[in-house]
C-alpha positions as CSV (number, residue, x, y, z in Angstrom):
1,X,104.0,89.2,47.2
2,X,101.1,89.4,44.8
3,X,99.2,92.3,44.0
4,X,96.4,91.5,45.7
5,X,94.9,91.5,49.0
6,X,96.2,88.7,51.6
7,X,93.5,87.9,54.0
8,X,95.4,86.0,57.1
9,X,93.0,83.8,59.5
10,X,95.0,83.7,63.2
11,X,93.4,81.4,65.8
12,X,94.6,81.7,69.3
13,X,94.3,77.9,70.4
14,X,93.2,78.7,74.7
15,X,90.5,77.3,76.1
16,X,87.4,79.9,77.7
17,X,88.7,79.3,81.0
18,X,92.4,80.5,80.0
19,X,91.7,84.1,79.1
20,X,93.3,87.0,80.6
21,X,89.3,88.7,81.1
22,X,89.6,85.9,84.0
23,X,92.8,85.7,85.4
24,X,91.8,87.0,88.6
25,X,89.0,84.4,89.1
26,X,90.4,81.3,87.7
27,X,93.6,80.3,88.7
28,X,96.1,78.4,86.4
29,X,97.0,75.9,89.3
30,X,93.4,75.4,88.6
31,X,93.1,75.0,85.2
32,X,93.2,71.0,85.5
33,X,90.1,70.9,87.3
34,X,87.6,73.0,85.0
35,X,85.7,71.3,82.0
36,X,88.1,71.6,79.1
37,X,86.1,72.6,75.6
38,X,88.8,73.7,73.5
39,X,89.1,70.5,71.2
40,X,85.7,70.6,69.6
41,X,85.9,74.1,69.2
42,X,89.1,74.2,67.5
43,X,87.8,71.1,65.3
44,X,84.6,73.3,64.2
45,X,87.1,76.2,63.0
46,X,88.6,73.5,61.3
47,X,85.7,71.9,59.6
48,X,84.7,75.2,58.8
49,X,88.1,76.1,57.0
50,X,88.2,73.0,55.7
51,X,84.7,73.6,54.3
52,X,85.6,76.8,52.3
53,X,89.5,76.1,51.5
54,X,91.0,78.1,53.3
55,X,94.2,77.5,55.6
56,X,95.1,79.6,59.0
57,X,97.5,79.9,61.5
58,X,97.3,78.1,65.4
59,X,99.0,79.9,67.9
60,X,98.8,77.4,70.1
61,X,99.0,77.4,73.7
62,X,101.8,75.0,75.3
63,X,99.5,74.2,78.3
64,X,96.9,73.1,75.7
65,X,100.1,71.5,73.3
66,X,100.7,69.5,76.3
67,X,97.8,68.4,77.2
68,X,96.0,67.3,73.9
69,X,99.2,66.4,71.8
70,X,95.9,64.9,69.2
71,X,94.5,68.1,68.6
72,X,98.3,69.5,67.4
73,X,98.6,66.9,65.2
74,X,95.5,67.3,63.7
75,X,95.7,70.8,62.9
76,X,99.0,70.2,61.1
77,X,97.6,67.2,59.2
78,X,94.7,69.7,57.7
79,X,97.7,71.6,56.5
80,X,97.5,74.5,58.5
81,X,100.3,76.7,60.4
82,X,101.1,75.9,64.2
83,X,102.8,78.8,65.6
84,X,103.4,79.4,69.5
85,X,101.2,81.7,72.1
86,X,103.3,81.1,74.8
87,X,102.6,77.6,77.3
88,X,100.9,79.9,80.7
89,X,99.3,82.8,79.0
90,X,100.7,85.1,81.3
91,X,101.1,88.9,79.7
92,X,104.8,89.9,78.4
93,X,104.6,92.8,80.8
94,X,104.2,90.9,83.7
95,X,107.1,88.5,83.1
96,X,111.1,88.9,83.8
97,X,113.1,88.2,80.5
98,X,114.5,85.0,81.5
99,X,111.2,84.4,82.8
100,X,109.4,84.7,79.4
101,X,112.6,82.7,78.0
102,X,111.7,79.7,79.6
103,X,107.7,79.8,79.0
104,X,108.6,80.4,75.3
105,X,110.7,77.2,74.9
106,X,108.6,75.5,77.0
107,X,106.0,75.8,74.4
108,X,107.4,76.1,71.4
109,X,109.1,72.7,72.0
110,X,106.0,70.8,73.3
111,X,104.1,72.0,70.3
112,X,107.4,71.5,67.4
113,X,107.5,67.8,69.7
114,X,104.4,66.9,68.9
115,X,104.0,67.6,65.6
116,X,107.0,67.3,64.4
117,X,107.5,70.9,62.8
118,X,109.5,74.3,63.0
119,X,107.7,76.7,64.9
120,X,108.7,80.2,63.6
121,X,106.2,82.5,64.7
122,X,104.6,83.9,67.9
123,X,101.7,86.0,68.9
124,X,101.3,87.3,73.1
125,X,98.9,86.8,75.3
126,X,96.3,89.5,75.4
127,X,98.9,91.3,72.9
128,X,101.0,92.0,75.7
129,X,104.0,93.3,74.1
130,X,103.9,96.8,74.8
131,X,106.5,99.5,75.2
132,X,107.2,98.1,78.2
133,X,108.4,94.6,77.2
134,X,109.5,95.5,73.3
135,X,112.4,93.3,74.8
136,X,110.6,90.6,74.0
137,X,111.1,91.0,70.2
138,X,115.1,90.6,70.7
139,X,114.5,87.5,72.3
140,X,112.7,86.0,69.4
141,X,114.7,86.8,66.8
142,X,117.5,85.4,69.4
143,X,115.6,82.4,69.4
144,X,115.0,82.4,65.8
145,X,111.8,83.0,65.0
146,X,110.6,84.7,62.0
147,X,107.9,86.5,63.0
148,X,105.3,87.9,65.5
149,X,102.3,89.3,66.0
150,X,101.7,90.6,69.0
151,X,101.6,94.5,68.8
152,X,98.1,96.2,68.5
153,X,98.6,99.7,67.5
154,X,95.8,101.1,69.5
155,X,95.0,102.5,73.1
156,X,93.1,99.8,75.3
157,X,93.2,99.7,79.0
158,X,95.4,95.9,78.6
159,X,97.4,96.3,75.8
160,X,98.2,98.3,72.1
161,X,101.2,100.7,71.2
162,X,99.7,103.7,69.9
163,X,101.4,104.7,66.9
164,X,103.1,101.7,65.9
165,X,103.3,100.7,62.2
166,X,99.4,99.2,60.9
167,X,100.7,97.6,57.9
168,X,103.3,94.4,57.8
169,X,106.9,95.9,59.2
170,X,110.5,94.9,59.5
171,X,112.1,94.8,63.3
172,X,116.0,95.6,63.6
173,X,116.4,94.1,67.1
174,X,119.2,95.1,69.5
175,X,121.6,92.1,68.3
176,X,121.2,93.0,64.8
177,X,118.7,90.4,63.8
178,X,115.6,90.8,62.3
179,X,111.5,90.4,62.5
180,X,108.4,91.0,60.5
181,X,105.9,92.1,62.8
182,X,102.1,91.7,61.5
183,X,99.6,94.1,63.4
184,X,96.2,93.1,63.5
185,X,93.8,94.8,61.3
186,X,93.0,98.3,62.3
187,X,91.4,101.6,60.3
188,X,92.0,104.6,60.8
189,X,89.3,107.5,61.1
190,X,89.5,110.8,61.4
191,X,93.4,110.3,62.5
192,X,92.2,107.9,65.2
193,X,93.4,104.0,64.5
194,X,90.6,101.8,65.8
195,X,90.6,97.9,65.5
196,X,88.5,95.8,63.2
197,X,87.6,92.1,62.4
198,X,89.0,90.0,65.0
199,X,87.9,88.7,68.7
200,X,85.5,90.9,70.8
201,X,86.0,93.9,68.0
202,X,84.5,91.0,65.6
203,X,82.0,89.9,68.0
204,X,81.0,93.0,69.3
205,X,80.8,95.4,67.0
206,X,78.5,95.2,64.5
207,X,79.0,93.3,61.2
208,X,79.0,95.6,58.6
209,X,81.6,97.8,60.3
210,X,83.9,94.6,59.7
211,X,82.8,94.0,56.4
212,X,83.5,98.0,55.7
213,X,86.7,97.9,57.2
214,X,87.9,94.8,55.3
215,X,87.2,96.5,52.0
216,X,89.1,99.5,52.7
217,X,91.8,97.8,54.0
218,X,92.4,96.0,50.8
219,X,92.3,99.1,48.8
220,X,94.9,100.8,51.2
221,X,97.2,97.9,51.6
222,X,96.5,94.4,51.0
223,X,100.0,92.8,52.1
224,X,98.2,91.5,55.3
225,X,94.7,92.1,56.4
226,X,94.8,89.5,59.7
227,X,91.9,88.5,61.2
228,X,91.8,86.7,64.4
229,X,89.4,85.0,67.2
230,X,89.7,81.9,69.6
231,X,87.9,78.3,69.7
232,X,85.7,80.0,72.9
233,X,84.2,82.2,70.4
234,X,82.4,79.8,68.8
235,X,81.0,78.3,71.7
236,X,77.3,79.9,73.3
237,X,77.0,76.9,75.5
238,X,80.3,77.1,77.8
239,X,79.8,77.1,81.4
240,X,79.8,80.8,82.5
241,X,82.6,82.2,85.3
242,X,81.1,84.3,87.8
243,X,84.0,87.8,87.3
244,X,83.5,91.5,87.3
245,X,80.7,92.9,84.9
246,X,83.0,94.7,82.2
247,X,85.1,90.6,82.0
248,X,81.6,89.1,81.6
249,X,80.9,91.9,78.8
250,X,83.7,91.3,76.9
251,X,83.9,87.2,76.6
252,X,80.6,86.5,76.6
253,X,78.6,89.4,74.3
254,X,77.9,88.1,71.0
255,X,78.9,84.5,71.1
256,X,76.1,82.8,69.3
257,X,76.7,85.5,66.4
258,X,80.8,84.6,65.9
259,X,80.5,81.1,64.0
260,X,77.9,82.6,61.3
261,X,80.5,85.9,60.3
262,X,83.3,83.4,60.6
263,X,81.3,81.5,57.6
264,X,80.7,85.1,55.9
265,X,84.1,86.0,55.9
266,X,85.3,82.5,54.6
267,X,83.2,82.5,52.0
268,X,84.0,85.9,50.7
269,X,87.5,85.4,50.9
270,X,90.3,83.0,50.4
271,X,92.8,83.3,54.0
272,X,96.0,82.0,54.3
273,X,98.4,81.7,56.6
274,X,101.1,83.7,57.9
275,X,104.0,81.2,56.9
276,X,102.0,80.7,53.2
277,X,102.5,84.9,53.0
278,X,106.2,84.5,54.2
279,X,106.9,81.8,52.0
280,X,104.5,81.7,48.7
281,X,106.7,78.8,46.9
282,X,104.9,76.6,50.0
């Protein structure tokens, strides 16, 4: 790689009513019947990328593959990565391993399908692979992808390995394959790793805490600084979903602030995406 920071822009392609925050209150045998908004949002991240030059990787959603095949296709015709975030959106931790088999072919091949590509990377819903299902990792390399990104190395109440690598890593998985995992940005203060620049952390937390922690993550290691947020988050106006208070705190805080720092960052830096890091002759 260069010697010089990479700034990676990850988009998890779900639509507001999809998200884990609201898995108790919306069910997926219901997901047919609520107002779908995830098109138009996904088409103003990509105007907006579009705007500034910079490229970014989809994780997609197979339910969302499936169901607007046109939106695939026009994400890879704007040059950008698709890459797979499982078809149901169900956590890692919650699945058997032949059970998260099946949802990860399911999507990957509706999405490669579609658009007529190789899908070969992956990122978990609600970055559900923990200790618990590190399992997971030996069926994608099985399954040959390249890599994933789908450990946070943090404590949260959902998700997060404490302790795991912050910085781009190799995986030596059980059959003897192998994995780059990419964590999602995080800093580390005081010995305490907290997270930085990407959905409610972005949203959240105020904006020069992101800006701070970009810059001192490219002075401690620029091989990957990924940032990463969904369509929803761009969106004030979607229809609200009555759910417990601390849900309702964490999708909807901040909403009307997330399109302006996406335009901040984009036009103080160049991202890329992950298969453009992977592969720099591309």
């Amino acid at each position: 790689m260069e010697n010089r920071p990479h700034y990676i822009l990850s988009i998890d392609v779900e639509d507001y009513f999809q998200v884990e925050a609201f898995a108790k209150d919306v069910r997926r045998a219901d997901w047919e019947q609520w107002p779908s908004r995830v098109v138009n949002n996904t088409l103003s991240i990509l105007d907006l990328c579009d705007e500034y030059g910079s490229k970014a990787t989809y994780f997609v959603l197979g339910w969302v593959a499936k169901k607007f095949p046109q939106l695939v296709r026009e994400i890879h015709a704007r040059g950008h990565e698709l890459a797979c975030h499982s078809f149901w959106h169900r956590p890692v931790y919650q699945l058997t391993r032949e059970e998260f088999l099946e949802d990860l072919r399911q999507a990957r091949g509706v999405i490669e399908q579609t658009a007529g590509v190789r899908v070969v990377g992956y990122r978990a819903p609600t970055w559900s692979i923990t200790a618990q299902s590190a399992w997971a990792l030996d069926v994608l390399a099985d399954e040959g992808f390249a890599y994933d990104s789908s450990i946070y190395p943090i404590r949260h109440d959902l998700y997060g390995v404490p302790g795991a690598g912050r910085f781009p890593y190799e995986v030596q998985t059980a059959g003897g394959k192998k994995l780059k995992e990419f964590p999602p940005m995080t800093v580390q203060i005081l010995g305490t790793t907290l997270p930085a620049a990407g959905g409610g952390y972005l949203r959240i937390l105020p904006f020069w805490y992101t800006r701070w922690a970009l810059q001192r993550m490219a002075r401690v290691d620029g091989r990957a600084i990924v940032v990463y947020l969904h369509p929803w988050e761009v969106d004030p106006e979607q229809p609200r979903i009555a759910a417990r208070a601390k849900s309702r705190f964490r999708h909807y805080t901040n909403l009307k602030r997330v399109k302006p720092r996406l335009r901040s960052l984009l036009s103080a830096h160049r991202f890329e995406s992950f298969r453009q890091i992977l592969e720099p002759v591309e």
